[in-house]
C-alpha angles and dihedrals in degrees: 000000000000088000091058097045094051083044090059108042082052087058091054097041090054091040089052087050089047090055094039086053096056093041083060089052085054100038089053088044092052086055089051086058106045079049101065088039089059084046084051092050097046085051082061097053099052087050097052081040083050093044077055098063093038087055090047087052093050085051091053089050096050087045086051093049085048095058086038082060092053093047093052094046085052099050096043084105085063121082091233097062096100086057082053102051088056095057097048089052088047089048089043085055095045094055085041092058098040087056094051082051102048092046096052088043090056090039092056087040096050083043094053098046091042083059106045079049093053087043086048090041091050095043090052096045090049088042088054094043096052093045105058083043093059096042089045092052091041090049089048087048100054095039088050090054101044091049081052088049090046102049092049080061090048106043088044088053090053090050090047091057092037085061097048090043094057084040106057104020138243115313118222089270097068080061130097136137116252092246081076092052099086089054106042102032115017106031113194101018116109115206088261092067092048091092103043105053084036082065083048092049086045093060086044094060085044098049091046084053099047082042089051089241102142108086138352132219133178105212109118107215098088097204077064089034095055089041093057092048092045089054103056089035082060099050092039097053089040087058096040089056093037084063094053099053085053092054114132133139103275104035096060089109102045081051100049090051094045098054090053094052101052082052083062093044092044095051087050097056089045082069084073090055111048093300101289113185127179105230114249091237091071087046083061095036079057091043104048078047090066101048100047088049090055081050093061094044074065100063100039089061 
């Protein structure tokens, strides 16, 4: 069992690297990312420095119309001032228009680099989005299949002890008188309660017999299904009351184990036919039969 189990921690250390190794690509894309937004962001900045300057040339020209003003003012004695004054409207136009212009240009230019920050912002947000998705669902993946992996170990490990243990037989361990059996098995029951919840457990048998409760099976004709169902239900319940019969005041514990253990062989066996498995809640319903019955052994002493 010890090669398996290193085999296995091998498999989940390589599949962690494996993830850690895709959360670094992420990671270094999202820097790529944030990158190009900070770019986006300086380009912003040159264009709001650039708007400045714009704004500073459009202050010279209106200082300049300004002294043109006061030229004028001070030629209108003179026969060409009408001629000046033109000028100085054409030239007043002129800045006018050049300042219209400058202030759509920059317009057109803030909007366009507010939107390529908003595109870079939502891609990120969906990358990063995506990505944590992917490596969560990996990583569920992975786990899922190694606790399959895992429990396999584990369930043909319990078969395998089931068998040695019907080979060669129950060790001392699986002994204890039935004195010990209050305190170790049914805390907090007394021997005068043994017979009334047996008659419960009793019902509850009934009612998971009359539920079809007791085993499942997937084959889909239901005349097989029922049969294979019929056929474990059958061994199980031979063994269960087998182990009644045997009852006495050492053997409580042999009988406990080896009912679960026929409930592990049985199920294995059940593979062979669709896959028919007795439920586990049956298993317990059997086994807190057992123990109230040696309860009552008890009394009866």
């Amino acid at each position: 069992m010890s090669n398996p189990l290193i085999i296995l921690a091998l498999a989940l250390l390589v599949g962690l690297l494996f993830t850690c190794f895709k959360l670094k690509q992420s990671l270094r894309l999202q820097k790529d990312l944030q990158m190009n937004l900070a770019h986006a962001r300086n380009e912003l900045n040159l264009q709001d420095g650039q708007s400045h300057e714009i704004q500073y040339e459009v202050t010279q020209l209106r200082i300049q119309i300004s002294s043109l003003k006061v030229a004028v003012n001070q030629l209108q004695q003179y026969q060409d001032v009408l001629d000046i004054e033109q000028y100085v409207k054409t030239r007043r136009l002129q800045a006018d228009s050049f300042i219209e212009m400058t202030k759509i240009n920059a317009e057109i230019m803030l909007n366009e680099l507010k939107d390529q920050i908003a595109q870079v912002q939502a891609f990120l947000t969906v990358h990063q989005q995506n990505m944590h998705s992917q490596i969560e669902q990996k990583a569920q993946e992975e786990l899922k299949s190694y606790f399959t992996q895992v429990q396999a170990l584990q369930e043909r490990d319990d078969i395998l002890q089931a068998l040695e243990r019907k080979i060669h037989g129950y060790q001392q361990r699986y002994f204890f008188p039935l004195q010990q059996l209050q305190g170790q098995l049914i805390e907090g029951y007394s021997s005068s309660d043994a017979a009334q919840h047996l008659l419960q457990v009793y019902a509850k048998i009934q009612d998971a017999i009359q539920a079809e409760q007791i085993a499942n099976c997937h084959y889909l004709d239901e005349n097989r299904r029922q049969a294979a169902i019929a056929l474990v239900t059958m061994v199980f319940n031979a063994k269960a009351e087998l182990y009644l019969k045997l009852l006495n005041r050492e053997n409580l514990g042999q009988l406990l184990q080896a009912l679960k253990d026929d409930y592990l062989l049985i199920n294995l066996h059940g593979n062979h036919f669709s896959n028919a498995q007795l439920n586990e809640s049956y298993l317990n319903l059997r086994l807190e039969e057992l123990k109230f019955m040696a309860l009552l052994h008890l009394e009866a002493a």
